[in-house]
C-alpha positions as CSV (number, residue, x, y, z in Angstrom):
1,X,-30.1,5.5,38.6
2,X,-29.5,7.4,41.7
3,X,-27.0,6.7,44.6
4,X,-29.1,7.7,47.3
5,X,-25.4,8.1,49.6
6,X,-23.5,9.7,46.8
7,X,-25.8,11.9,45.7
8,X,-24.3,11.2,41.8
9,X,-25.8,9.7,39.0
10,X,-24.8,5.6,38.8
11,X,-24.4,4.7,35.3
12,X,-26.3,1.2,35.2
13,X,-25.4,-0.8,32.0
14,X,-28.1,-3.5,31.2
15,X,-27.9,-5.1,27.8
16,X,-29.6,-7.6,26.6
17,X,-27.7,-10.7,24.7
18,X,-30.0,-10.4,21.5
19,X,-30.1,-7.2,20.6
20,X,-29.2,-3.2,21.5
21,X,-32.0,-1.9,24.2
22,X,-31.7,1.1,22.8
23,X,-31.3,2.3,19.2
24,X,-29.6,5.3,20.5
25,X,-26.8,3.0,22.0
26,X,-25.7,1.7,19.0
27,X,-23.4,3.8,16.6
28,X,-23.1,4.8,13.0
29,X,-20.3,3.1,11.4
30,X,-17.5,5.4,11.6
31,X,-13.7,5.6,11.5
32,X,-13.6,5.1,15.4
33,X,-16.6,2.1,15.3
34,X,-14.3,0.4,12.5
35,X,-11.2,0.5,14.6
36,X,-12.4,-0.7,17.7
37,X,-14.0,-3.5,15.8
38,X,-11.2,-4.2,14.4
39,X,-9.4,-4.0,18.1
40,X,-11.9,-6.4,19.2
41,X,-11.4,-9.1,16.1
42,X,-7.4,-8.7,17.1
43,X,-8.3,-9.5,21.1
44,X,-7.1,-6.2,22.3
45,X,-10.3,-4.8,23.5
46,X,-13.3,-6.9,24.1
47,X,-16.8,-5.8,23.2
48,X,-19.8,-7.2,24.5
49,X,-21.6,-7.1,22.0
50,X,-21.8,-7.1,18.3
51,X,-21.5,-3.7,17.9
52,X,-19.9,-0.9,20.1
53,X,-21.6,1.0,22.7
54,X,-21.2,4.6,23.4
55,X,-19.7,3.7,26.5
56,X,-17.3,1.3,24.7
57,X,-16.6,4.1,22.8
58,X,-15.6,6.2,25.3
59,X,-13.2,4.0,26.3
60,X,-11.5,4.2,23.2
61,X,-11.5,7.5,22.8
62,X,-9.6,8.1,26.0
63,X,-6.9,5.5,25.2
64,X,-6.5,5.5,21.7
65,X,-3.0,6.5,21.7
66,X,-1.9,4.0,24.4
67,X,-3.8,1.0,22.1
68,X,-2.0,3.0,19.5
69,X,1.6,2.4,21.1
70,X,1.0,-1.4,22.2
71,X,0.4,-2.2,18.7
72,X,3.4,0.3,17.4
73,X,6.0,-1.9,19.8
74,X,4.2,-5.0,18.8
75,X,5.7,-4.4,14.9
76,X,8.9,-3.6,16.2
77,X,9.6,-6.7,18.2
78,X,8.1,-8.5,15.5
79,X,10.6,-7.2,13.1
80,X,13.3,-7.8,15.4
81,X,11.8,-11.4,16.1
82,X,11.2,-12.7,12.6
83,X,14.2,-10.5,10.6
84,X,13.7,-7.7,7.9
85,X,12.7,-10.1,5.0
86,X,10.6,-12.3,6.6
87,X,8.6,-9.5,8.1
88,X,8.7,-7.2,4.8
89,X,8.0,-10.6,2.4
90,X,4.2,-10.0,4.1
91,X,3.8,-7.3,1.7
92,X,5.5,-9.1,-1.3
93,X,3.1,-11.8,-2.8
94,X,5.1,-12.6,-5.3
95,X,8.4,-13.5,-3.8
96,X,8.6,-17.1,-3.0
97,X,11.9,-17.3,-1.4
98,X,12.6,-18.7,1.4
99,X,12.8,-15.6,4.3
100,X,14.2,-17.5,7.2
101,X,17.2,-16.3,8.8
102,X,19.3,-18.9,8.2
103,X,18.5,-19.1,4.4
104,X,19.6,-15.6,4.3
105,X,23.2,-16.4,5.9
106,X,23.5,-19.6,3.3
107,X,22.3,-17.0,0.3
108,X,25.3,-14.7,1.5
109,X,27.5,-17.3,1.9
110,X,26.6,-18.8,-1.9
111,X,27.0,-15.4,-3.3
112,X,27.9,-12.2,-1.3
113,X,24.7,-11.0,-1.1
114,X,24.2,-9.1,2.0
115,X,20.8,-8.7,3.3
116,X,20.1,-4.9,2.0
117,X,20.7,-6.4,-1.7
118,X,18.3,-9.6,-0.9
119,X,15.7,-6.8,0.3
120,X,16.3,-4.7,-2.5
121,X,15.5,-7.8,-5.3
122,X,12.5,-9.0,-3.0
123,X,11.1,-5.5,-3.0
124,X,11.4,-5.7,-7.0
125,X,8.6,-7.9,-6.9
126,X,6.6,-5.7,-5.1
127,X,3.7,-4.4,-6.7
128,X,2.1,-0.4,-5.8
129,X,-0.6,-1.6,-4.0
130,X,1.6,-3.7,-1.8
131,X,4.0,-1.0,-1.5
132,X,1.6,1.7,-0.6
133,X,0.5,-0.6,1.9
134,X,3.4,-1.8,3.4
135,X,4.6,2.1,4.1
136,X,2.0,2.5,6.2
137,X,2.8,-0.2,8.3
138,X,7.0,0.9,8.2
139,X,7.8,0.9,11.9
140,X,9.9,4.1,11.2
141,X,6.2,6.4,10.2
142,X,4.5,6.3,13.2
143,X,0.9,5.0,11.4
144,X,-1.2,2.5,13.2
145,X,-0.4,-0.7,11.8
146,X,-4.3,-1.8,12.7
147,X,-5.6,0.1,9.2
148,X,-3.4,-1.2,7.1
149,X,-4.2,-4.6,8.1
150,X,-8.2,-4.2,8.0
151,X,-10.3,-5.5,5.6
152,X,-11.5,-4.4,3.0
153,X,-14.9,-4.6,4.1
154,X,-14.0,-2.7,7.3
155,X,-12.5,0.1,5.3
156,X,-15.7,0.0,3.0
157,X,-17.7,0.8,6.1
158,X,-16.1,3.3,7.0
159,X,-17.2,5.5,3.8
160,X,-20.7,3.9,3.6
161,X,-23.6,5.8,4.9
């Protein structure tokens, strides 16, 4: 549409509630489509629709590494929040201790066990997958702790033509 006082072109966005009004405006699943999906299932972006526009897209693009950051400090105060175990026992199906922080100080006080030793025998549980998982999420690698918490039917897409 054109601004008649501008002189510029006036993006106008209509979209219908039911489906895409155009087949162009919808994207291929990619890595990009995944994540903001993803973004959008998490509540830090909103779409409005089911699927991303190139527009919404755009967006993303241009602020990836601020979205990037946000959820980067987000794991960090969460760790500092919750405590090393009971944010690292995400990764660790198998342990079934209790992570709290006062459970931790009662284990010391019951056998000397400081909390690097009470990691260390939590993380024996661990299996690979959860390990290999749970380094990507480390707060100290600077990976976006969004893909390692995707489905894997996100992930799937992704890959799928």
């Amino acid at each position: 549409m054109l601004d008649e006082k501008s002189e510029h072109i006036v993006l106008v966005h209509y979209r219908d509630t039911k489906e895409q009004w155009s087949r162009w405006q919808r994207r291929k699943p990619d890595a990009d489509t995944v994540f903001l999906k993803a973004m959008a299932e998490i509540g830090q972006v909103k779409l409005y629709g089911e699927h991303p526009t190139l527009i919404e897209m755009s967006l993303y693009r241009a602020r990836r590494h601020l979205y990037k950051e946000e959820r980067l400090q987000a794991e960090e105060d969460k760790l500092e929040e919750i405590g090393p175990m009971a944010y690292y026992s995400e990764w660790v199906k198998a342990w079934k201790g209790d992570t709290s922080r006062e459970a931790i100080q009662k284990h010391f006080k019951e056998t000397g066990e400081d909390e690097t030793a009470q990691l260390i025998e939590m993380f024996s549980h661990q299996t690979d997958r959860e390990y290999r998982i749970m380094i990507g999420t480390d707060v100290h690698i600077k990976r976006d702790p969004l893909a390692m918490r995707m489905k894997e039917k996100q992930i799937k897409k992704i890959y799928q033509p």
